[in-house]
KENUZA-6980 format. One record per atom (N, C-alpha, C): residue number from 0; x negated, y negated, z negated; residue in one letter; chain; atom name. Coordinates in nm, 2 decimals, always signed. Example, Ala and Ser with C-alpha at 12.3 -4.5 7.8 and 13.67 -1.06 7.14 Angstrom:
residues 2
+-----+--------+--------+--------+---+---+----+
!   k !      X !      Y !      Z ! r ! c !  a !
+-----+--------+--------+--------+---+---+----+
!   0 !  -1.32 !  +0.57 !  -0.78 ! A ! A !  N !
!   0 !  -1.23 !  +0.45 !  -0.78 ! A ! A ! CA !
!   0 !  -1.32 !  +0.33 !  -0.78 ! A ! A !  C !
!   1 !  -1.28 !  +0.22 !  -0.71 ! S ! A !  N !
!   1 !  -1.37 !  +0.11 !  -0.71 ! S ! A ! CA !
!   1 !  -1.29 !  +0.00 !  -0.79 ! S ! A !  C !
+-----+--------+--------+--------+---+---+----+
end
This chain:
residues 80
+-----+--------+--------+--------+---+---+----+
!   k !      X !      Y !      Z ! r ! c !  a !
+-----+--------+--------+--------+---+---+----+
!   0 ! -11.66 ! -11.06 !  -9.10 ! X ! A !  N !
!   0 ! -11.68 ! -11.01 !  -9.24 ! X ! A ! CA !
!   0 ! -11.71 ! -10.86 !  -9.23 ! X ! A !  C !
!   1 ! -11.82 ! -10.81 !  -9.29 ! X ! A !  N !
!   1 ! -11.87 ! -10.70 !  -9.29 ! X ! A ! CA !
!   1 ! -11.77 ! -10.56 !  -9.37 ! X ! A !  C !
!   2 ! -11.81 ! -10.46 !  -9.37 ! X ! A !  N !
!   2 ! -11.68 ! -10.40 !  -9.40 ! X ! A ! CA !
!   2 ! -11.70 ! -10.36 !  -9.56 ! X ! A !  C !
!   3 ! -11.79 ! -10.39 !  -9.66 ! X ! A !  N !
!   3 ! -11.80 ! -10.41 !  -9.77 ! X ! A ! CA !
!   3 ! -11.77 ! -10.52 !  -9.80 ! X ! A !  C !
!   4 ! -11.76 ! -10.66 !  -9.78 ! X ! A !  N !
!   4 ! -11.66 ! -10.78 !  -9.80 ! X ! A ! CA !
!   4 ! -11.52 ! -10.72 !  -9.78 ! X ! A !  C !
!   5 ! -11.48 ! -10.69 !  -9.67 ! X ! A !  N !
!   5 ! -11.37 ! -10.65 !  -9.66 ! X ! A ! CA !
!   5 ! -11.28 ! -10.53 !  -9.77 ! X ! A !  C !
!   6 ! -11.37 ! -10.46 !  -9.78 ! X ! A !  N !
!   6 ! -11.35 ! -10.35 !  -9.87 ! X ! A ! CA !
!   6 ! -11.30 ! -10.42 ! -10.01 ! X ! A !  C !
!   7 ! -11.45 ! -10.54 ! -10.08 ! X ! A !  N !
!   7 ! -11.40 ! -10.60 ! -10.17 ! X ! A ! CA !
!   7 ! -11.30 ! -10.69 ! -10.18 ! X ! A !  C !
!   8 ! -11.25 ! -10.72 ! -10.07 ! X ! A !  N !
!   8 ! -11.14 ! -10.80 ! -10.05 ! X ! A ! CA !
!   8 ! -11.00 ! -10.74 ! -10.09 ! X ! A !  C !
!   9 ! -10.95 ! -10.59 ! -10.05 ! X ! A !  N !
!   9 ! -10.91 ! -10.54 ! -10.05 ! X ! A ! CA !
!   9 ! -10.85 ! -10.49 ! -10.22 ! X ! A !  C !
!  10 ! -11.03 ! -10.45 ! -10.31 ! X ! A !  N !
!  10 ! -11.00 ! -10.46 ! -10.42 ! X ! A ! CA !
!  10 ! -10.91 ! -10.58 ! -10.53 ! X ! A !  C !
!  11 ! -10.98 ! -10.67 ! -10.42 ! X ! A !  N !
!  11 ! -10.90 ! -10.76 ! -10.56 ! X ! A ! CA !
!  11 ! -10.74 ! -10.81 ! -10.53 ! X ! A !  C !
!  12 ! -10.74 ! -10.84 ! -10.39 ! X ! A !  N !
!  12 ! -10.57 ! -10.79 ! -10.38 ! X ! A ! CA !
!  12 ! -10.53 ! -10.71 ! -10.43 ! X ! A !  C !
!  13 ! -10.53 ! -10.59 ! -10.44 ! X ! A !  N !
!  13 ! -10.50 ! -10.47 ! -10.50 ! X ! A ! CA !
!  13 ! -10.49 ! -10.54 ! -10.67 ! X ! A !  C !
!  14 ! -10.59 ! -10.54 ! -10.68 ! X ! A !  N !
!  14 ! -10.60 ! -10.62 ! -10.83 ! X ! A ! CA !
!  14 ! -10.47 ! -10.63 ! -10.89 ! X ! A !  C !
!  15 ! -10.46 ! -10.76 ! -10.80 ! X ! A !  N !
!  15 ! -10.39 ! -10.88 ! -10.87 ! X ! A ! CA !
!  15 ! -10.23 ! -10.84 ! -10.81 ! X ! A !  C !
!  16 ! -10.22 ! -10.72 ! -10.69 ! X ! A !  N !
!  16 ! -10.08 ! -10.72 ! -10.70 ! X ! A ! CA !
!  16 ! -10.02 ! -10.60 ! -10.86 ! X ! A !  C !
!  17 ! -10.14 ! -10.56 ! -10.91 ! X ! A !  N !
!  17 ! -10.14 ! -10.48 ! -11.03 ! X ! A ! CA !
!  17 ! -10.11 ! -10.57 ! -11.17 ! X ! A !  C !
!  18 ! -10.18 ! -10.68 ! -11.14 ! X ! A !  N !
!  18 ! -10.14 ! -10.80 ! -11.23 ! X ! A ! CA !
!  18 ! -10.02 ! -10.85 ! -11.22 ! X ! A !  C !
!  19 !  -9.98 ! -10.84 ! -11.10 ! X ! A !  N !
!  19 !  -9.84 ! -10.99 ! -11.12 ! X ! A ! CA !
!  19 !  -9.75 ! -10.85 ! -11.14 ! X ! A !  C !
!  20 !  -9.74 ! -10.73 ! -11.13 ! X ! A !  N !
!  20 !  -9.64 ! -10.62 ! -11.15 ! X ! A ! CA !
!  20 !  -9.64 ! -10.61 ! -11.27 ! X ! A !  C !
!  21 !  -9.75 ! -10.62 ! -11.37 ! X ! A !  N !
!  21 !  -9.76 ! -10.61 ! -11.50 ! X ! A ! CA !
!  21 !  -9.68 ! -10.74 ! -11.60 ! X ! A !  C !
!  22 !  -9.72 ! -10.83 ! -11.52 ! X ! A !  N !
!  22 !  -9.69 ! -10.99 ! -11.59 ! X ! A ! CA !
!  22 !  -9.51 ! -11.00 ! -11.55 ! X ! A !  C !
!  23 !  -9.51 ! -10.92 ! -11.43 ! X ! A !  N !
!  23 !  -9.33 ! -10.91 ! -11.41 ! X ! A ! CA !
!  23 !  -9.22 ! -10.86 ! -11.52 ! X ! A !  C !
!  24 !  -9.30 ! -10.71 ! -11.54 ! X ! A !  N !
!  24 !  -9.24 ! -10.65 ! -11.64 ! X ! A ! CA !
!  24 !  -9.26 ! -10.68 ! -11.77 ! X ! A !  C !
!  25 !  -9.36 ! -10.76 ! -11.83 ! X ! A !  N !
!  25 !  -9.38 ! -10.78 ! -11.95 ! X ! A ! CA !
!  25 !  -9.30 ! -10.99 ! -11.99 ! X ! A !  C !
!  26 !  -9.26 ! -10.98 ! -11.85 ! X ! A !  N !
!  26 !  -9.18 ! -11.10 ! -11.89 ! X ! A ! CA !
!  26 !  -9.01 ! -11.09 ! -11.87 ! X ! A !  C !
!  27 !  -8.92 ! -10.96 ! -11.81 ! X ! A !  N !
!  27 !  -8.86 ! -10.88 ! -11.79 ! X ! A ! CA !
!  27 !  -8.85 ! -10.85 ! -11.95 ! X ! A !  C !
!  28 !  -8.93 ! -10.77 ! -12.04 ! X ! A !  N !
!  28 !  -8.94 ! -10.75 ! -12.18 ! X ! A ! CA !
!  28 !  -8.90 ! -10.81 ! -12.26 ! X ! A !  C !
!  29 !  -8.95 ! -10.95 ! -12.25 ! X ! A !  N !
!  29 !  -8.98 ! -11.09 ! -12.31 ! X ! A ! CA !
!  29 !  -8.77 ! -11.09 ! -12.28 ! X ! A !  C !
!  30 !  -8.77 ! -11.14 ! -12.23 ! X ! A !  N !
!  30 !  -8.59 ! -11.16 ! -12.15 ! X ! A ! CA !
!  30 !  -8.51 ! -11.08 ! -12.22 ! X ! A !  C !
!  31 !  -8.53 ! -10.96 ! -12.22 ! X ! A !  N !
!  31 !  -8.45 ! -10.86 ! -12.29 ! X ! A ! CA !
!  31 !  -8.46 ! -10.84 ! -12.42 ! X ! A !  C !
!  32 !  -8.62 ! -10.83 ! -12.49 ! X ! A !  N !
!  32 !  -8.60 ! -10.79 ! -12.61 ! X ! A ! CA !
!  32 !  -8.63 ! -10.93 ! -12.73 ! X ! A !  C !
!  33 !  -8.67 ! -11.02 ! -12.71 ! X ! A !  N !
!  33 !  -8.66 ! -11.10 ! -12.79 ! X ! A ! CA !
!  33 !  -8.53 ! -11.20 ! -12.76 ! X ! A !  C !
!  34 !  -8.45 ! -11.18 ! -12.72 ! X ! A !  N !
!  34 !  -8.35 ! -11.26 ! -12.65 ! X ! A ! CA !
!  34 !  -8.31 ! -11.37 ! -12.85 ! X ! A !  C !
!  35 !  -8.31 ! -11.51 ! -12.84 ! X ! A !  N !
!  35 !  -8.30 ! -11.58 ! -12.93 ! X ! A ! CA !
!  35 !  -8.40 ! -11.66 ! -12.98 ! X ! A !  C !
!  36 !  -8.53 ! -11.59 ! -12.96 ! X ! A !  N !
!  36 !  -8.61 ! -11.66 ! -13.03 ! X ! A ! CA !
!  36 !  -8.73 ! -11.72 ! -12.92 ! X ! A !  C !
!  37 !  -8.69 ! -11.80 ! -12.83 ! X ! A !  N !
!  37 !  -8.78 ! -11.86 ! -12.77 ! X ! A ! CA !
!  37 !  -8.82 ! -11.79 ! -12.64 ! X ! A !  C !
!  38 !  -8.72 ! -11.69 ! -12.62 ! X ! A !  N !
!  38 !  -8.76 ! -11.55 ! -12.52 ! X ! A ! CA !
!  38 !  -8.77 ! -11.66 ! -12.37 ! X ! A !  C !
!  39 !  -8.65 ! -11.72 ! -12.31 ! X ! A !  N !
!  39 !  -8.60 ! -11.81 ! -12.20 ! X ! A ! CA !
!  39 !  -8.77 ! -11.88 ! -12.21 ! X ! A !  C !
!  40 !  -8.84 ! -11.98 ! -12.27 ! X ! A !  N !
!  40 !  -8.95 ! -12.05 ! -12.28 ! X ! A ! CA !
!  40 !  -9.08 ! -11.96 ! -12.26 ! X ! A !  C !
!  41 !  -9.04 ! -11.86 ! -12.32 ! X ! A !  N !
!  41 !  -9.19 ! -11.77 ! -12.30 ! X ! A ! CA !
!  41 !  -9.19 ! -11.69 ! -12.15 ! X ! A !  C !
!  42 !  -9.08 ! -11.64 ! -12.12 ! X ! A !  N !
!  42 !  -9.07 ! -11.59 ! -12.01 ! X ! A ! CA !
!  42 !  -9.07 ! -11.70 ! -11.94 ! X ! A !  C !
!  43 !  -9.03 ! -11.80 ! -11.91 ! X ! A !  N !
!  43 !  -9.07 ! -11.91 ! -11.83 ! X ! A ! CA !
!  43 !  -9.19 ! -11.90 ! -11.77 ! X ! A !  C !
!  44 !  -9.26 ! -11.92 ! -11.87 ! X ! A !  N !
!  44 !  -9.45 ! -11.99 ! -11.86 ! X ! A ! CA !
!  44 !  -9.47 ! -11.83 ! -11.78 ! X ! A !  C !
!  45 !  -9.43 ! -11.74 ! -11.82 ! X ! A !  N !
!  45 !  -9.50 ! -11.57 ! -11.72 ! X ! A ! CA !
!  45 !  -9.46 ! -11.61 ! -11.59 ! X ! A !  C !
!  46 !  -9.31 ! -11.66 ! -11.56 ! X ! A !  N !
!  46 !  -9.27 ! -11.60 ! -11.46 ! X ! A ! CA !
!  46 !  -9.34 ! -11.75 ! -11.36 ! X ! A !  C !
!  47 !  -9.41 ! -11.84 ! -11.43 ! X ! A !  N !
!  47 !  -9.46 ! -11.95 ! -11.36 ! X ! A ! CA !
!  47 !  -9.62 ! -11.90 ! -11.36 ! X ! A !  C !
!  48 !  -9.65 ! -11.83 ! -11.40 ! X ! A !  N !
!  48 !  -9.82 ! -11.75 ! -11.41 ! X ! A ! CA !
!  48 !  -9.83 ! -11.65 ! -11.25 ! X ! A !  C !
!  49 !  -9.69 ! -11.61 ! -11.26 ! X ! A !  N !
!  49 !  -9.64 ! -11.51 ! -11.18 ! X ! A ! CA !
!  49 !  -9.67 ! -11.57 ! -10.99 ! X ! A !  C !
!  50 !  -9.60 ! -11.65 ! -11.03 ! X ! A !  N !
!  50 !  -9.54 ! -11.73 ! -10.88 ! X ! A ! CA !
!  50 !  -9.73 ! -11.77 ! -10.87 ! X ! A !  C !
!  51 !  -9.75 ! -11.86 ! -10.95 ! X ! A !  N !
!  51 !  -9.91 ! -11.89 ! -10.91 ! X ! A ! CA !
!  51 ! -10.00 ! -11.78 ! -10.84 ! X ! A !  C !
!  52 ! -10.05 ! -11.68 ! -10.91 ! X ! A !  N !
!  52 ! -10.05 ! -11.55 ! -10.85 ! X ! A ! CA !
!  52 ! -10.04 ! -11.49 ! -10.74 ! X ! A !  C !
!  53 !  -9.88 ! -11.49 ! -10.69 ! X ! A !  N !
!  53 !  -9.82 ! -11.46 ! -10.60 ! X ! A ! CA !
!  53 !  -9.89 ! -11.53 ! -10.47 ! X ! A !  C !
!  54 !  -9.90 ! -11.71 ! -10.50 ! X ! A !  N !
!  54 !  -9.96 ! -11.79 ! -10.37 ! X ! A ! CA !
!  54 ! -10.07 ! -11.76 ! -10.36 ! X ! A !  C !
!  55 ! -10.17 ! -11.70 ! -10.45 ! X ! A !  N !
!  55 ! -10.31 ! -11.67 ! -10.45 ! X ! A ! CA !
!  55 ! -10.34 ! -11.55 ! -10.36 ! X ! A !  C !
!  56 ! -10.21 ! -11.42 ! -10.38 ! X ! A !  N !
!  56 ! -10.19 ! -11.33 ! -10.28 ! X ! A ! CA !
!  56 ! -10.21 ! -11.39 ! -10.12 ! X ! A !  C !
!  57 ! -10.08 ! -11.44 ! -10.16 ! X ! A !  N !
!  57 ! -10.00 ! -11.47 ! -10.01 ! X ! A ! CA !
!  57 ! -10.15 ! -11.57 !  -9.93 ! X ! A !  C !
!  58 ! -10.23 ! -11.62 ! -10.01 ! X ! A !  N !
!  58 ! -10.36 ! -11.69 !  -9.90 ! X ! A ! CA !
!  58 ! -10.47 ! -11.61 !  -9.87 ! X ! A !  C !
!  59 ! -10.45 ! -11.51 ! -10.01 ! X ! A !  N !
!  59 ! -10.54 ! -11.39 !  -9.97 ! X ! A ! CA !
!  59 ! -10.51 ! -11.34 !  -9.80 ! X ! A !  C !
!  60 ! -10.36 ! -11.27 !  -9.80 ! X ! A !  N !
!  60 ! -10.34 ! -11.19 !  -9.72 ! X ! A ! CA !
!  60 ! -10.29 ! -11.25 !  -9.58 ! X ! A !  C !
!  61 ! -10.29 ! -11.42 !  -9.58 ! X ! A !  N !
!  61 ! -10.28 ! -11.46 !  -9.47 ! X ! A ! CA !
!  61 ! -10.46 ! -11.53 !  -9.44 ! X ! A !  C !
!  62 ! -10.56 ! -11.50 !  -9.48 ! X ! A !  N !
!  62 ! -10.64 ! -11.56 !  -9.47 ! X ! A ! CA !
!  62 ! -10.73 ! -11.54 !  -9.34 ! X ! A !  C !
!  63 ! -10.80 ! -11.59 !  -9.23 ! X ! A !  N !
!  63 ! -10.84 ! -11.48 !  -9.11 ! X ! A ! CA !
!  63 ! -11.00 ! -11.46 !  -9.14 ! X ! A !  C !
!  64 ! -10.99 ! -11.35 !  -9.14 ! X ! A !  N !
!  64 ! -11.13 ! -11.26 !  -9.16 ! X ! A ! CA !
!  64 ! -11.22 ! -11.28 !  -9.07 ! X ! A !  C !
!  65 ! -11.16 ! -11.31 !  -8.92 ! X ! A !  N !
!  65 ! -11.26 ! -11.35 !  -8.86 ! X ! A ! CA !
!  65 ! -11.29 ! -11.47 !  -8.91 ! X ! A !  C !
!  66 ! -11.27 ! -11.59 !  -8.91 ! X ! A !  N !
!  66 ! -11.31 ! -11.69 !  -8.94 ! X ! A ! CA !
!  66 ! -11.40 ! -11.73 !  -9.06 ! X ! A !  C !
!  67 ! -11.41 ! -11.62 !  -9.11 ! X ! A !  N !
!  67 ! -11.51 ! -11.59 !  -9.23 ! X ! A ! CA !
!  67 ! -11.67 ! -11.61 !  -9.16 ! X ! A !  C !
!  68 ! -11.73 ! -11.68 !  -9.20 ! X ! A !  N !
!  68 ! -11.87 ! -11.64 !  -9.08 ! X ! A ! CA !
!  68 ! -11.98 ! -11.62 !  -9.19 ! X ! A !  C !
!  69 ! -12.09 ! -11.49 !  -9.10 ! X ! A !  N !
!  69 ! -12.20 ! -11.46 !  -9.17 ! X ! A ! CA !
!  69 ! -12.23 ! -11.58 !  -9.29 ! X ! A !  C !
!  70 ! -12.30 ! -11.70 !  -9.24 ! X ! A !  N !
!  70 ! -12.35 ! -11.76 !  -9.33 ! X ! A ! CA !
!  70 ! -12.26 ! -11.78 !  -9.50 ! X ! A !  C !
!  71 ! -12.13 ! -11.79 !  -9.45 ! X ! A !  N !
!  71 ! -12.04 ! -11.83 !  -9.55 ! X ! A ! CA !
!  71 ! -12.09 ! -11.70 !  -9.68 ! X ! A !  C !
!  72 ! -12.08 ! -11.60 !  -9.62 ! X ! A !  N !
!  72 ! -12.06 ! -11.46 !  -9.66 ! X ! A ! CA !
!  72 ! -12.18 ! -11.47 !  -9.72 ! X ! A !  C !
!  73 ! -12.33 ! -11.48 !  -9.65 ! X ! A !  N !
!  73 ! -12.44 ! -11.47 !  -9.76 ! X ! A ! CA !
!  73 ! -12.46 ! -11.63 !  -9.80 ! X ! A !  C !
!  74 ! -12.40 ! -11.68 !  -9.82 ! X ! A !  N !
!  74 ! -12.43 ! -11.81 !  -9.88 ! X ! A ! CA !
!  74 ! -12.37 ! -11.79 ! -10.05 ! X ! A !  C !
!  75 ! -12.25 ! -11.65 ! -10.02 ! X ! A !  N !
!  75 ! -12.16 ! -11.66 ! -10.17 ! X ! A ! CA !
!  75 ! -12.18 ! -11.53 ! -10.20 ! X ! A !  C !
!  76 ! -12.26 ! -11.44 ! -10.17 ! X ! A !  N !
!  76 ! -12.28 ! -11.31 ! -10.23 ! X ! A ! CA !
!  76 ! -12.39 ! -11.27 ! -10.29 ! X ! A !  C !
!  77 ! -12.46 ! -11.41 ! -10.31 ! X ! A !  N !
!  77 ! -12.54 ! -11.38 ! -10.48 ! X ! A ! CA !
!  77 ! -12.47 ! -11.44 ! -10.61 ! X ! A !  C !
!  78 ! -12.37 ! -11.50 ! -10.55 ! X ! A !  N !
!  78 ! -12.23 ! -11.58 ! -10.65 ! X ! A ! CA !
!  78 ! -12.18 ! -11.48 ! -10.71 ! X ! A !  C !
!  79 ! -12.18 ! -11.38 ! -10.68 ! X ! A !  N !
!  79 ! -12.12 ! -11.30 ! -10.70 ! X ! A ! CA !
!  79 ! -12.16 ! -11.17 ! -10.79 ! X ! A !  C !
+-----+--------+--------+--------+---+---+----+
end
C-alpha cells in the first residue's frame, strides 16, 4: 500500500475515532439529561451505533497492509 493509501487510511480512522467520541458523549447526555422520557431507549440505539463503529475501527486497525496488493488499490481508487 503506497504511502498516500496509507496516509488516507489513517484519515479515516482518525475520523471515525472522532465520531464514536462524539456519539459517546452525546449518548452520555442523552443518560443524564433527559433521564424519564425515553432517554435508556435512545441511548441504547447510540451506544449500539457506537459498538458498530468501534468493530469497523478494530478491522481497520487490525487489517494487514501488506496484504493489500497494487491491483486491489488501483482497481478501487477511481471508486473513490
Amino acid at each position: 500500500m503506497d504511502y498516500f493509501a496509507r496516509s488516507e487510511l489513517a484519515s479515516i480512522k482518525s475520523e471515525l475515532r472522532s465520531i464514536i467520541r462524539e456519539l459517546e458523549s452525546i449518548s452520555n447526555g442523552v443518560k443524564n439529561d433527559f433521564e424519564g422520557v425515553g432517554n435508556d431507549k435512545c441511548a441504547s440505539c447510540i451506544d449500539s451505533t457506537v459498538r458498530n463503529y468501534r468493530n469497523v475501527l478494530n478491522k481497520l486497525n487490525n487489517m494487514d497492509l501488506n496484504a493489500v496488493t497494487e491491483q486491489f488499490a488501483r482497481m478501487h481508487e477511481n471508486q473513490g
